[in-house]
Backbone atoms as SQL, in Angstrom:
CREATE TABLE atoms (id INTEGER PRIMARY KEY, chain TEXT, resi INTEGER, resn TEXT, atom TEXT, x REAL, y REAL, z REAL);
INSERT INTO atoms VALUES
  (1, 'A', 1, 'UNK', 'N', 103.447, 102.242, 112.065),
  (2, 'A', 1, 'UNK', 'CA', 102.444, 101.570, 111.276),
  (3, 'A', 1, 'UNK', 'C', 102.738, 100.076, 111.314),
  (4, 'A', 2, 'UNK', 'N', 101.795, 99.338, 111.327),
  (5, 'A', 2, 'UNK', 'CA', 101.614, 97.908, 111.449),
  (6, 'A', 2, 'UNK', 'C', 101.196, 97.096, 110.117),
  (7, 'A', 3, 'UNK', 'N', 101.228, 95.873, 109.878),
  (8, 'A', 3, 'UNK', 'CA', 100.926, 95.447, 108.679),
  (9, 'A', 3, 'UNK', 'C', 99.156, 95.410, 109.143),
  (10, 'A', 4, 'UNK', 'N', 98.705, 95.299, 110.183),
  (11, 'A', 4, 'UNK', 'CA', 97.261, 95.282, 110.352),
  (12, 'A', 4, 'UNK', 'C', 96.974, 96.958, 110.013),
  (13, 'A', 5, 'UNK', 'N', 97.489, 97.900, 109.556),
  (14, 'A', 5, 'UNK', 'CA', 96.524, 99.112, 109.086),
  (15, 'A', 5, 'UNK', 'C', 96.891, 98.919, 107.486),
  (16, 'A', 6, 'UNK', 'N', 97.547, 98.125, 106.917),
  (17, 'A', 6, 'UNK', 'CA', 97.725, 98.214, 105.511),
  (18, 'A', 6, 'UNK', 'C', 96.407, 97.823, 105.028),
  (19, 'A', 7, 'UNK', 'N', 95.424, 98.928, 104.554),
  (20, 'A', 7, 'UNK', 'CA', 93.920, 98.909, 104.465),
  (21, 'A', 7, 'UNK', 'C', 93.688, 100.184, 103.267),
  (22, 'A', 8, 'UNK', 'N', 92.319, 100.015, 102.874),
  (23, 'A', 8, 'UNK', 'CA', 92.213, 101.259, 101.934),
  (24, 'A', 8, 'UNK', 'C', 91.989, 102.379, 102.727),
  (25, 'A', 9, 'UNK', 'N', 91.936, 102.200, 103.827),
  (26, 'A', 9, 'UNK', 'CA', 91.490, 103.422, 104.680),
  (27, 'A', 9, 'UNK', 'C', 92.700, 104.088, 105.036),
  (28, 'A', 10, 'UNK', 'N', 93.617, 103.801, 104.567),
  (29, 'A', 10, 'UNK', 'CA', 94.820, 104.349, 104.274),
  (30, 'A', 10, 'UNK', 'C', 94.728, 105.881, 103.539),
  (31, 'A', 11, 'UNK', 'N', 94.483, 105.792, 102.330),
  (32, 'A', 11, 'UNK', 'CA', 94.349, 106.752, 101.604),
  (33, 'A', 11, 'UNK', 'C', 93.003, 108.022, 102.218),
  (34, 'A', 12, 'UNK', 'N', 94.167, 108.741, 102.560),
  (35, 'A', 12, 'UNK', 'CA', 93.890, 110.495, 103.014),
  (36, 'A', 12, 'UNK', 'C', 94.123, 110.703, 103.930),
  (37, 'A', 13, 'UNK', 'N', 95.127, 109.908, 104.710),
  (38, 'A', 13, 'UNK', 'CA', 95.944, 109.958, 106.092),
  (39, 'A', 13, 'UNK', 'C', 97.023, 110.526, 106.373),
  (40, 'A', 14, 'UNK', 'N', 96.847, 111.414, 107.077),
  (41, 'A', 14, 'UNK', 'CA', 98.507, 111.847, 107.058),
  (42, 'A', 14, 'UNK', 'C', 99.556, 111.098, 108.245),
  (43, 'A', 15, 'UNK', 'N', 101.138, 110.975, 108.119),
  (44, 'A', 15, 'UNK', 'CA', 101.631, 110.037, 108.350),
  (45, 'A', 15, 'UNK', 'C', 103.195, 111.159, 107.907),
  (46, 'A', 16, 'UNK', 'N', 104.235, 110.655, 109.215),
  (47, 'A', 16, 'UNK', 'CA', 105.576, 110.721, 109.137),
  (48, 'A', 16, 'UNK', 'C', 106.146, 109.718, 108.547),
  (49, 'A', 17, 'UNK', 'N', 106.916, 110.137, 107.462),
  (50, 'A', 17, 'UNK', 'CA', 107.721, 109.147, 107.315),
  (51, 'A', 17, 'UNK', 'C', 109.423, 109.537, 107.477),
  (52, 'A', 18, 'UNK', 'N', 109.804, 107.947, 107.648),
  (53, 'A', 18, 'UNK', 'CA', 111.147, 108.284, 107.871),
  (54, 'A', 18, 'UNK', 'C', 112.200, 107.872, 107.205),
  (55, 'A', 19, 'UNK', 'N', 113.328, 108.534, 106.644),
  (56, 'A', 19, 'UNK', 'CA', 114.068, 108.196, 105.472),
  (57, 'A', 19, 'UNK', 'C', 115.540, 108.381, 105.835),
  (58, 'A', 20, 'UNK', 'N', 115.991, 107.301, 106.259),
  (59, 'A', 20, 'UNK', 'CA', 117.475, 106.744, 106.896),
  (60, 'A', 20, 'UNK', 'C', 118.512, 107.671, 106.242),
  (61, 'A', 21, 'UNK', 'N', 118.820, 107.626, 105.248),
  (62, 'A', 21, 'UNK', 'CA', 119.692, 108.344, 104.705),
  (63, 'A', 21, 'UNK', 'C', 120.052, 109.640, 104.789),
  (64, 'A', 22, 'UNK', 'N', 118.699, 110.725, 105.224),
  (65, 'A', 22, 'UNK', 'CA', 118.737, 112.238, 106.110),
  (66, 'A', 22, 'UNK', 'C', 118.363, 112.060, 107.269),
  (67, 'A', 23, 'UNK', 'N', 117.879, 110.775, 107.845),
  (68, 'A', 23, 'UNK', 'CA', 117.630, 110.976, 109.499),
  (69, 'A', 23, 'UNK', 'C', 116.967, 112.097, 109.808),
  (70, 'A', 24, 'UNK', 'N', 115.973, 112.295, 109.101),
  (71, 'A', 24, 'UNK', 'CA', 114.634, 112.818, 109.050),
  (72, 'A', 24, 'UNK', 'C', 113.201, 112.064, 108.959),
  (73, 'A', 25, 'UNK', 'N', 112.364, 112.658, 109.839),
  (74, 'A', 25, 'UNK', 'CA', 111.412, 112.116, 109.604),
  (75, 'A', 25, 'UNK', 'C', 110.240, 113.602, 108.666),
  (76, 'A', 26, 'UNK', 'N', 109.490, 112.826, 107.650),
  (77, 'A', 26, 'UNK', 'CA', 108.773, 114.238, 106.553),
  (78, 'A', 26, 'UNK', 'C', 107.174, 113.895, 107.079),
  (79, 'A', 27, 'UNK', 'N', 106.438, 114.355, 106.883),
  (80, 'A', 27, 'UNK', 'CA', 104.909, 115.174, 106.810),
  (81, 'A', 27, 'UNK', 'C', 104.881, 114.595, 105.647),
  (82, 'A', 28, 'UNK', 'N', 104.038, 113.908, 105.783),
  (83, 'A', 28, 'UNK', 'CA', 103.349, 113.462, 104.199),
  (84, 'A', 28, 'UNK', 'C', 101.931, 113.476, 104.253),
  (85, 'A', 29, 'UNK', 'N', 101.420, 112.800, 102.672),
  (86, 'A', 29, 'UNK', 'CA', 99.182, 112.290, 103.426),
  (87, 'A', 29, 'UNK', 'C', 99.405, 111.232, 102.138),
  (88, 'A', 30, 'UNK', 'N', 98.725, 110.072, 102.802),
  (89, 'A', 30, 'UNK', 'CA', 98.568, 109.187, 101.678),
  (90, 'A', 30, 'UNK', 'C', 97.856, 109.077, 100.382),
  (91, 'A', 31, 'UNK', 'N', 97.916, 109.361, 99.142),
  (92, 'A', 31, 'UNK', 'CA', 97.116, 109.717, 98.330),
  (93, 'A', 31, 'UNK', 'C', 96.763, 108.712, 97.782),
  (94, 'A', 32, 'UNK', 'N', 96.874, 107.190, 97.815),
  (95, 'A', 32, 'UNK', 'CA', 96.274, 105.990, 97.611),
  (96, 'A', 32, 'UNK', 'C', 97.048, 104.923, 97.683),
  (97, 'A', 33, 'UNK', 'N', 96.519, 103.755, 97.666),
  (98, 'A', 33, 'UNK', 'CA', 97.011, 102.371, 97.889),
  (99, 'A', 33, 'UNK', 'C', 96.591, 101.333, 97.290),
  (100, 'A', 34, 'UNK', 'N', 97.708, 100.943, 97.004),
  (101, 'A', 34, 'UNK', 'CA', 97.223, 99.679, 96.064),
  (102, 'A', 34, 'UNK', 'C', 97.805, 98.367, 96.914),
  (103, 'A', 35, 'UNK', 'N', 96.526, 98.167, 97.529),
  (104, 'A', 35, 'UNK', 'CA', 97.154, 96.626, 98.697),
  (105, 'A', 35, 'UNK', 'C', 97.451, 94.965, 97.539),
  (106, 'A', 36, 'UNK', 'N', 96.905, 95.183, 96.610),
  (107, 'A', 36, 'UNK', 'CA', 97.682, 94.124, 95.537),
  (108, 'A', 36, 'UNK', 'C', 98.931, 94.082, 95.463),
  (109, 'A', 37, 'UNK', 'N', 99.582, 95.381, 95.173),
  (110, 'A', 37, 'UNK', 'CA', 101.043, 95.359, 94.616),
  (111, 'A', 37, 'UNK', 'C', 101.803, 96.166, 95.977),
  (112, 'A', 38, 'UNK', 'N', 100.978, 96.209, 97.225),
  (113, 'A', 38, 'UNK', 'CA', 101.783, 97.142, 98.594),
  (114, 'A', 38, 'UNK', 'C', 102.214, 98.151, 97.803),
  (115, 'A', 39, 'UNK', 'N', 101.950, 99.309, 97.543),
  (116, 'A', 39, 'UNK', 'CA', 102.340, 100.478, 97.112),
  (117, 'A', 39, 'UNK', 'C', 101.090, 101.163, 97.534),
  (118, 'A', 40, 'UNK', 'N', 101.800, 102.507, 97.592),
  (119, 'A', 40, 'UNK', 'CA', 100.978, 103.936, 98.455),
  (120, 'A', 40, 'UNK', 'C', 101.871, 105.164, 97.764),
  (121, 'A', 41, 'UNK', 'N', 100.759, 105.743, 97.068),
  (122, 'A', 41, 'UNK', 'CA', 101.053, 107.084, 96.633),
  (123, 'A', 41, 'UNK', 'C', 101.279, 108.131, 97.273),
  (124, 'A', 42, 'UNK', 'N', 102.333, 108.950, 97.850),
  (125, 'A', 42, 'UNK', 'CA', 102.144, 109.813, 98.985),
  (126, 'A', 42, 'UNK', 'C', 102.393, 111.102, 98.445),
  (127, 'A', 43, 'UNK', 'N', 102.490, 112.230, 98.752),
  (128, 'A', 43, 'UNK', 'CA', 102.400, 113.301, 98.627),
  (129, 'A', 43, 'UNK', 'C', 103.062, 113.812, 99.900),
  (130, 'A', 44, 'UNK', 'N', 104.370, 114.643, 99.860),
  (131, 'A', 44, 'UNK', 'CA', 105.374, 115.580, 100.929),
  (132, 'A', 44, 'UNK', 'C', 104.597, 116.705, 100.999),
  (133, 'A', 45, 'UNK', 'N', 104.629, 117.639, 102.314),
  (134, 'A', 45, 'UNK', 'CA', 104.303, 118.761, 103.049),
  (135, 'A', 45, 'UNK', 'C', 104.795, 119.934, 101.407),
  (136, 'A', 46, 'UNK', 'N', 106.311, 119.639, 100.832),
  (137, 'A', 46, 'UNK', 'CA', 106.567, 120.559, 99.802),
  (138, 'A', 46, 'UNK', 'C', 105.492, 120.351, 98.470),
  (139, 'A', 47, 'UNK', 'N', 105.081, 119.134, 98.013),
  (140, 'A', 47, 'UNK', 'CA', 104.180, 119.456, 97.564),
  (141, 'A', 47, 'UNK', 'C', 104.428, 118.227, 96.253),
  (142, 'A', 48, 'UNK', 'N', 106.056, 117.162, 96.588),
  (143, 'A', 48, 'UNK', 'CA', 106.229, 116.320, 95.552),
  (144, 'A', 48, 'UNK', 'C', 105.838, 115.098, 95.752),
  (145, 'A', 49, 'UNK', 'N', 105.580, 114.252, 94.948),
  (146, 'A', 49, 'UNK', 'CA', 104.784, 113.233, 95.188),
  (147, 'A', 49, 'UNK', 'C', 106.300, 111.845, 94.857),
  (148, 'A', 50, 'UNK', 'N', 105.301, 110.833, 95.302),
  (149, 'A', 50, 'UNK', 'CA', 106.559, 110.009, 95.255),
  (150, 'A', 50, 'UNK', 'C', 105.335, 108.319, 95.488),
  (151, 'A', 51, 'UNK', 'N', 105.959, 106.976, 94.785),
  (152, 'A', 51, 'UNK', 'CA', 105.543, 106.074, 95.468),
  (153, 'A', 51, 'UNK', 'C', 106.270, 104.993, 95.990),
  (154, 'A', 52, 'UNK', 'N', 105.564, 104.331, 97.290),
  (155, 'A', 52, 'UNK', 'CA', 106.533, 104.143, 98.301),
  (156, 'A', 52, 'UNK', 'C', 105.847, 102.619, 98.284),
  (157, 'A', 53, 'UNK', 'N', 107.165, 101.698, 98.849),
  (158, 'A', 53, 'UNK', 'CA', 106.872, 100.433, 99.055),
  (159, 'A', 53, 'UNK', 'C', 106.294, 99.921, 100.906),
  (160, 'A', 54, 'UNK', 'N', 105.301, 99.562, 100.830),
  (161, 'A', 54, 'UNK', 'CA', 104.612, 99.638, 101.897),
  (162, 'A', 54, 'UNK', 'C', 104.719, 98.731, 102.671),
  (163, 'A', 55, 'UNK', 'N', 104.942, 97.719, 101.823),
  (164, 'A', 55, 'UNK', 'CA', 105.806, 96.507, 102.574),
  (165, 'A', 55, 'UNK', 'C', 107.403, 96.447, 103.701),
  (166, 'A', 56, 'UNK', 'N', 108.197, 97.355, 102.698),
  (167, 'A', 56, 'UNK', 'CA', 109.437, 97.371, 103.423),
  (168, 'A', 56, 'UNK', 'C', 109.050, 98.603, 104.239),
  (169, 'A', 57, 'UNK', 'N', 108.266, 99.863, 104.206),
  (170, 'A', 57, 'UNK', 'CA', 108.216, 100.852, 105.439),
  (171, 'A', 57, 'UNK', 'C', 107.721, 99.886, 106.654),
  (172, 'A', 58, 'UNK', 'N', 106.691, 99.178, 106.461),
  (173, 'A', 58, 'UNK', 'CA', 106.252, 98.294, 107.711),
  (174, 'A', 58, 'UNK', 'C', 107.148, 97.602, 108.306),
  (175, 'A', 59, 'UNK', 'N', 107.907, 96.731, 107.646),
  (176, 'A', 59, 'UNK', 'CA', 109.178, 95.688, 107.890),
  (177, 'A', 59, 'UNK', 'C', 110.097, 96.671, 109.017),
  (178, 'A', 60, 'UNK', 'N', 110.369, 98.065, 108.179),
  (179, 'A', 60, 'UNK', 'CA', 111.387, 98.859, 109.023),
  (180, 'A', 60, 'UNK', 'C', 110.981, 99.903, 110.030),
  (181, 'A', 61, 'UNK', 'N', 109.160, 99.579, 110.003),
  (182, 'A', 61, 'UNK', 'CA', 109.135, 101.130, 111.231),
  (183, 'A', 61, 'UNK', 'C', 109.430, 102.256, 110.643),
  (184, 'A', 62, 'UNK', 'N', 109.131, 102.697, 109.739),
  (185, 'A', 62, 'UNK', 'CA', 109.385, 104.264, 108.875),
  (186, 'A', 62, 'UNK', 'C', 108.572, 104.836, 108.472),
  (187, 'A', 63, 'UNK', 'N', 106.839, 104.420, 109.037),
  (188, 'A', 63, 'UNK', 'CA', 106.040, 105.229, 108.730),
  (189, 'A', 63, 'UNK', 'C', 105.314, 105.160, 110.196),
  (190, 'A', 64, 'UNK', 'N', 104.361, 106.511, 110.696),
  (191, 'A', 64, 'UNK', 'CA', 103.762, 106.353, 111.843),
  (192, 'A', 64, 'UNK', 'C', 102.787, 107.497, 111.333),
  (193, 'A', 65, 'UNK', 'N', 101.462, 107.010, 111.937),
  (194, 'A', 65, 'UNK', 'CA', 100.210, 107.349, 111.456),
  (195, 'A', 65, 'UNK', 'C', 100.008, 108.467, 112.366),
  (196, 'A', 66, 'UNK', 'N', 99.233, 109.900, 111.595),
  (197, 'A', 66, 'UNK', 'CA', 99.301, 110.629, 112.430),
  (198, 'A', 66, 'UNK', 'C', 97.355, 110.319, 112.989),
  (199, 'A', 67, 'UNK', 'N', 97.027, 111.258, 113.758),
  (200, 'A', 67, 'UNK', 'CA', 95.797, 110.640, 114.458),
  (201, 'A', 67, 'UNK', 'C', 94.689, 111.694, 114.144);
C-alpha cells in the first residue's frame, strides 16, 4: 500500500497485513478510515477488530491490498 491509496475507498477492502513481531502476515478487510487522524478500523479473518495507524503501516510496507 502506498500513501496515494490512503482514500475512503479504503473502507471494505480486504488487505494483508503484516506484524513484525510474529512474522506473519493476517487477512484482514478494512472497516473504515478516518484520513483526518490516519487511522483504519480493521477487522482479522478470526473475527477481532483492532485500530491501526495508517501512517506508520505505509512508512513500513505492512499492508498490501488485496485485488
Amino acid at each position: 500500500m502506498k500513501e496515494v491509496d490512503l482514500t475512503q475507498a479504503l473502507k471494505g477492502r480486504q488487505a494483508e497485513l503484516f506484524w513484525p513481531d510474529d512474522a506473519k502476515w493476517y487477512l484482514v478487510e478494512i472497516q473504515s478510515v478516518n484520513l483526518k487522524t490516519r487511522q483504519a478500523k480493521i477487522v482479522y479473518a478470526s473475527g477481532e477488530f483492532e485500530d491501526v495507524d495508517l501512517e506508520e503501516i505505509v512508512r513500513d510496507g505492512h499492508m498490501a491490498l488485496l485485488f
